[in-house]
N, C-alpha and C positions, 0 to 999 in steps of 0.2 A: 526189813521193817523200817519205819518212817523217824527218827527222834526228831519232835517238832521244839519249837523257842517261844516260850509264854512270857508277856511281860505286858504293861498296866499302861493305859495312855497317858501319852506325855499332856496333851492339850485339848481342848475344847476345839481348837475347829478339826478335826480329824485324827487319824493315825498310821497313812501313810508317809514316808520321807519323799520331800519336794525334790527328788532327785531324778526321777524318771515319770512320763506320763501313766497315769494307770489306763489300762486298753480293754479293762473286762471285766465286769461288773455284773451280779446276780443274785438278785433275792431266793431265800426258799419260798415256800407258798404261800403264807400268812404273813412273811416280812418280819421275821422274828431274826433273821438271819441275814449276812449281807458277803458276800465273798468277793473279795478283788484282787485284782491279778496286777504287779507290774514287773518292770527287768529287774526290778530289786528286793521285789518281797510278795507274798504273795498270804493274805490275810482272810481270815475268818472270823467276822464280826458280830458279839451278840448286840442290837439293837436295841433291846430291851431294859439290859443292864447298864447301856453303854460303855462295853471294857472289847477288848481284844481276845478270842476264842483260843485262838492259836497264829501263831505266823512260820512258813516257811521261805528260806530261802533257796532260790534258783539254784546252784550249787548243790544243796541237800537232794535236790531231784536228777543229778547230773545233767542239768540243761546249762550249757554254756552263754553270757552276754558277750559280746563284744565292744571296741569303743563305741557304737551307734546300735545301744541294745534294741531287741525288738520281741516280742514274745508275743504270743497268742494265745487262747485258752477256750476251749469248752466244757460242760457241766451238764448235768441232769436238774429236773426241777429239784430232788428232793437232796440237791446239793453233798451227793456221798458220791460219785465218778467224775473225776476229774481227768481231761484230756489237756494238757499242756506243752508246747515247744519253743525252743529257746532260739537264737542265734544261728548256731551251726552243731547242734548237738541233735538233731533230732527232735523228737517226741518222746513221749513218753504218758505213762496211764498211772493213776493213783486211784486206788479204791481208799475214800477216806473213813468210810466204816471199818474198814480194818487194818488202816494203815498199811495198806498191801501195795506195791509199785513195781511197774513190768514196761520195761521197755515195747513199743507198738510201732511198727512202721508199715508203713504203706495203709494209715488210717488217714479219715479227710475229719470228719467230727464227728459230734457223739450228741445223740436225738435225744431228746428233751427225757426220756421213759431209760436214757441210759444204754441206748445200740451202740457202736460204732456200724460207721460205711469205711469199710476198706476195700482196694482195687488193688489186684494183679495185670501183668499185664498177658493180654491174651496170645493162647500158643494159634490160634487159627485167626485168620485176618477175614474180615465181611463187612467188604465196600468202605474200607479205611478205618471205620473204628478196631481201636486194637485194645481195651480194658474190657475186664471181669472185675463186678464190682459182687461184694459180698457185705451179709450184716451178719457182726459178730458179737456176740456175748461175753462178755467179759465172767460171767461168775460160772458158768460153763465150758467156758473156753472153746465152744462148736461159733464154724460159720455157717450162714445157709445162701447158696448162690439166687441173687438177684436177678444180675443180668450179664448176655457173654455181649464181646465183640461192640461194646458201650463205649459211645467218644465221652463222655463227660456225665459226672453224676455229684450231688450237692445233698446235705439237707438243710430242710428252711431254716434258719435259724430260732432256736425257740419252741419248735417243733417236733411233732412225731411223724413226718412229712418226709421223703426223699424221691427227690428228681431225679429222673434218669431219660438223658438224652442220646438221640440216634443221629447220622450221616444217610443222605440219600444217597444214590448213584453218581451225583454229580460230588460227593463229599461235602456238599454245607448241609446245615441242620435243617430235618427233617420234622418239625413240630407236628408234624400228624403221627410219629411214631413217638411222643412220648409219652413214658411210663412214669405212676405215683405211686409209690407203696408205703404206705400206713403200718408203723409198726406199734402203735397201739391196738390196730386189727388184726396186726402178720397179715395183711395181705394187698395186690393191690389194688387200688380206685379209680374211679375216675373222676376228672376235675374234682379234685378237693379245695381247689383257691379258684375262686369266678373270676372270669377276666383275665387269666393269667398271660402272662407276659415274660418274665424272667425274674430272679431273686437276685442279682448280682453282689449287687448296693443297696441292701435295704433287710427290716425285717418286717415279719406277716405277725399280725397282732390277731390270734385268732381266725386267722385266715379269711378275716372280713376286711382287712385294712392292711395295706402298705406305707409304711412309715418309712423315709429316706433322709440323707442330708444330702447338700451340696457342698458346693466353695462357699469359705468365707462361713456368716453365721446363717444358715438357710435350714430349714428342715420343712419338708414334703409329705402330707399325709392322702394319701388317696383311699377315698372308701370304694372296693371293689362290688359291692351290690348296687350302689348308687349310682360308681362310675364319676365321680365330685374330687375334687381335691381342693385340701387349703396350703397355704404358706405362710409363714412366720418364723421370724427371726430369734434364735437361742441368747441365752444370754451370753456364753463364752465358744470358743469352737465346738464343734463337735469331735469327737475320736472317732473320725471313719476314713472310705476308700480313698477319699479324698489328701489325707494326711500320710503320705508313703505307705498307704496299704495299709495298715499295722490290722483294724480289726474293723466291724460293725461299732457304731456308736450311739446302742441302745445296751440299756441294760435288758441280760436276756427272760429272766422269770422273774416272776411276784410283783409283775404292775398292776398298781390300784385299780379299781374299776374306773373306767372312765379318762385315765390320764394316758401319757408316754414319761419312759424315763429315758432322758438323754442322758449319758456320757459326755461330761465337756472339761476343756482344759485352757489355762491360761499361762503366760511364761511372763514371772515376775525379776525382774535383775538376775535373770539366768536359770533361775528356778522355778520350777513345775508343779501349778497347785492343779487340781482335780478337783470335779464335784461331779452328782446327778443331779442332774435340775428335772423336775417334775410338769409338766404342760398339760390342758386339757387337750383330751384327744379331739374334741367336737370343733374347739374355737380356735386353742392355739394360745388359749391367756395363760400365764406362768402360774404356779400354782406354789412349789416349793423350790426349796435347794437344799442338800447335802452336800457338805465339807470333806472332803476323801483323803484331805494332806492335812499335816501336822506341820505349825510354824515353827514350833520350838524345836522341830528337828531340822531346821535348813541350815546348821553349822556341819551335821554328821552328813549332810544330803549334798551342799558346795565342795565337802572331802572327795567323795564321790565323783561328782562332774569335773572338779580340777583335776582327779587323777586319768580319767578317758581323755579330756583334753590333753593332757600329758601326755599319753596313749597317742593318741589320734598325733600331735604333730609331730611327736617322733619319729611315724612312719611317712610324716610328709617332708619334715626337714630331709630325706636322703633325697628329695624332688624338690627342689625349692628353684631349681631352672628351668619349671615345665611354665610355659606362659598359663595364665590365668583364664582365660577364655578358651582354652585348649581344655584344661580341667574341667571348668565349669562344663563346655560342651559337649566333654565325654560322659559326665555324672547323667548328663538327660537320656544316656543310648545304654549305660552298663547295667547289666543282668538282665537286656532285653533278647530275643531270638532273631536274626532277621537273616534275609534270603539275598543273596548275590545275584540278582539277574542273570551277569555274564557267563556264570558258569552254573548254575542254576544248585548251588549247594547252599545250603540251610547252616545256621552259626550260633552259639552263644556268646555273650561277649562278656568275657570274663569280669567278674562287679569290684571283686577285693582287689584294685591294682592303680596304677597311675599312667598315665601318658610317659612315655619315655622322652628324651631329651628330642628325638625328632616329629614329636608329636603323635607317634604307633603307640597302637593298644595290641594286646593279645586275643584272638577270639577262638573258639573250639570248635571242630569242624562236627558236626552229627550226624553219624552214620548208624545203618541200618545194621552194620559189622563193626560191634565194638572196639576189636582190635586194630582198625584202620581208620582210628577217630584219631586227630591230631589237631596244635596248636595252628594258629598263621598270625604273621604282625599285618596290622592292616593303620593305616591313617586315619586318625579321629573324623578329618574330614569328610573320608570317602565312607564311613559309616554312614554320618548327617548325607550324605547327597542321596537324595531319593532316585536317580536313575540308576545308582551305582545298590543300593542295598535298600531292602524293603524291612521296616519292622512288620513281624505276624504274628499270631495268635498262639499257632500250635505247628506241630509239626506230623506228618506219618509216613508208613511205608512209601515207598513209590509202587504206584499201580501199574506200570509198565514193566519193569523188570524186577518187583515183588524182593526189592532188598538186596539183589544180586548187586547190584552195580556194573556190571559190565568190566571188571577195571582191566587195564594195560598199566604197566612200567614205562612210559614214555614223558611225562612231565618231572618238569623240576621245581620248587616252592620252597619259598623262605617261611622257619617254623619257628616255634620261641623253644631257648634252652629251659628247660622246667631246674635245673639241676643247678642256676645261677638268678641269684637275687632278679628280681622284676626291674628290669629298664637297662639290666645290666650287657646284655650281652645278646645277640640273634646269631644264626648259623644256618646254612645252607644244607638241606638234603635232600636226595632223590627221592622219591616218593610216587603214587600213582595217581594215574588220571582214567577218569572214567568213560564208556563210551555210551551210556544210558542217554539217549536225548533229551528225555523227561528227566531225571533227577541228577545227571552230570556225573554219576558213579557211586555216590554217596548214598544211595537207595533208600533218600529219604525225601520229602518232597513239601512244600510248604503250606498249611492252613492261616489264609488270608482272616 
């Protein structure tokens, strides 16, 4: 069971602390109700009354922040299922009608009517896609399989809507094989979004409109029956893809008829104020704003950010002899996948870590056979060189030798000691080399 933390707002312009960006935002149906989500607190707001419902913290849900929090969140309209994940703790599900909370993993989000879409990975391979993706009920606890052998599957945001994409023969995407299932129907449809194209960066307002942001202050509304689009500039950034991934930067349910609600943020001497600012959906003219932070709270909120700063250089001061342009160059490549040409193996590159005093990073070799997945030091540089390493997309079996790899014992390769502080120490060992032509042994192969 959930013990939640009630308490009275401090101030008039909000009742968030200006301490972290809020990244998710959602009315109930009538707007009577207002829910936001940030790495510090996560609140239920009566509108009506103007007071505070309930507030949790991150922590009480066992979701971990880090120094550079980041969290994300999905919800139903009728605002009682909540899907939330933290930093590096997972996910996690909340039934807030009953205070109920179950760890969930290998779920993607959770559709406006309250589904999850979760994906296993599949025991039989067809033509490179390797997920089963399943919609499950959380107050039943049954899944019902969707779809097998699926490269990729989404739902709209906002919606009762889920995408499911397929691989042709050649392994890129096959738009004449995709699938829509409607789980307000249970079943599936066809073209339910006219025009469709992709949802990546954006959401479907009634499935008659795609609303986007860009860089900078830009938001994009295209009406898909008309095929028109306008532009207009937000008053503050928007919360989206744009901004280190973190979420969409719409609020997801209870827009007025006729408008869009943005999610926007400003950084004032350090601190993070939030609002929705309200626009006509037709023209683009501003219409409202809501206050989502609280200024009386930015002494408990600088507590906060000075202690992650805290945080944060401590684990920089053990690097303080890494050159600055080495850093900076390695932060544009870490947590990406990319492909080695020369030996045609597939890599992640490790995100929590620093350039070591000769300018190497660690990256993780991705194998078809988990237990012959290993570290390698590689140079910042030879990341960044596009002849030397390709960033990709995705990665899958190799279609040649179906995960085998081929390997022999006959190479040698410098690995990182896991067992010794980051930058501290590399060591030499024998290891294997593959003789797969296609995927270099690694029996994994790269999606461009």
């Amino acid at each position: 069971m959930i013990v939640f933390i009630s308490f009275q707002t401090m101030g008039q312009s909000g009742y968030h602390m200006p301490s972290s960006i809020i990244t998710f935002a959602s009315f109930n149906e009538d707007r009577t109700k207002l829910l936001t989500a940030s790495p510090d607190e996560i609140i239920l707001y009566d509108c009506v009354n103007k007071k505070e419902i309930w507030k949790l913290l991150p922590s009480q849900l066992n979701l971990t922040m880090t120094e550079n929090p980041h969290i994300s969140a999905s919800i139903d309209e009728k605002l009682n299922l909540l899907r939330v994940c933290g930093n590096k703790s997972g996910c996690t599900f909340l039934d807030i009608s009953r205070w109920y909370q179950e760890p969930l993993e290998g779920t993607i989000d959770c559709t406006a009517n309250g589904y999850l879409l979760m994906y296993e990975v599949s025991k039989k391979m067809k033509y490179g896609n390797n997920y089963d993706y399943y919609l499950y009920n959380q107050i039943t606890k049954s899944k019902t399989l969707l779809a097998t052998n699926c490269n990729k599957a989404q739902v709209f945001s906002g919606s009762t809507i889920i995408g499911l994409y397929f691989n042709g023969k050649d392994f890129y995407p096959d738009k004449t094989k995709s699938l829509f299932y409607d789980t307000a129907m249970m079943k599936f449809v066809k073209d339910p979004i006219p025009n469709f194209k992709s949802n990546e960066f954006g959401f479907y307002r009634d499935n008659k409109k795609f609303v986007s942001s860009g860089k900078e202050k830009r938001i994009y509304i295209v009406d898909l029956l008309k095929n028109t689009q306008i532009n207009f500039d937000s008053k503050h950034l928007p919360v989206d893809y744009s901004m280190e991934r973190i979420n969409i930067g719409f609020v997801t349910y209870g827009w007025a008829k006729g408008s869009v609600d943005v999610l926007e943020y400003e950084e004032i001497n350090g601190l993070k104020y939030s609002y929705i600012c309200t626009y006509d959906i037709e023209n683009g003219a501003f219409l409202n704003k809501i206050e989502l932070s609280d200024d009386k709270q930015k002494d408990a909120a600088q507590k906060i950010i000075n202690e992650r700063r805290e945080i944060y250089n401590k684990l920089n001061n053990n690097y303080t002899y890494i050159d600055n342009n080495t850093l900076n160059n390695f932060k544009s490549i870490a947590g990406k996948t990319v492909y080695h040409g020369p030996t045609k193996h597939v890599f992640s590159v490790e995100a929590n870590q620093n350039p070591d005093t000769n300018g190497k990073v660690k990256i993780k070799a991705i194998c078809f056979d988990k237990k012959k997945e290993i570290y390698e030091t590689v140079y910042v540089t030879d990341l960044l060189n596009k002849n030397i390493y390709s960033v990709i997309n995705n990665h899958m079996t190799c279609t040649d030798c179906f995960g085998s790899g081929k390997f022999s014992n006959t190479a040698e390769r410098t690995v990182w000691d896991a067992t010794i502080s980051a930058g501290a120490k590399i060591i030499e060992t024998n290891t294997v080399k593959g003789s797969c032509s296609k995927c270099g042994g690694y029996g994994t192969i790269p999606i461009f």
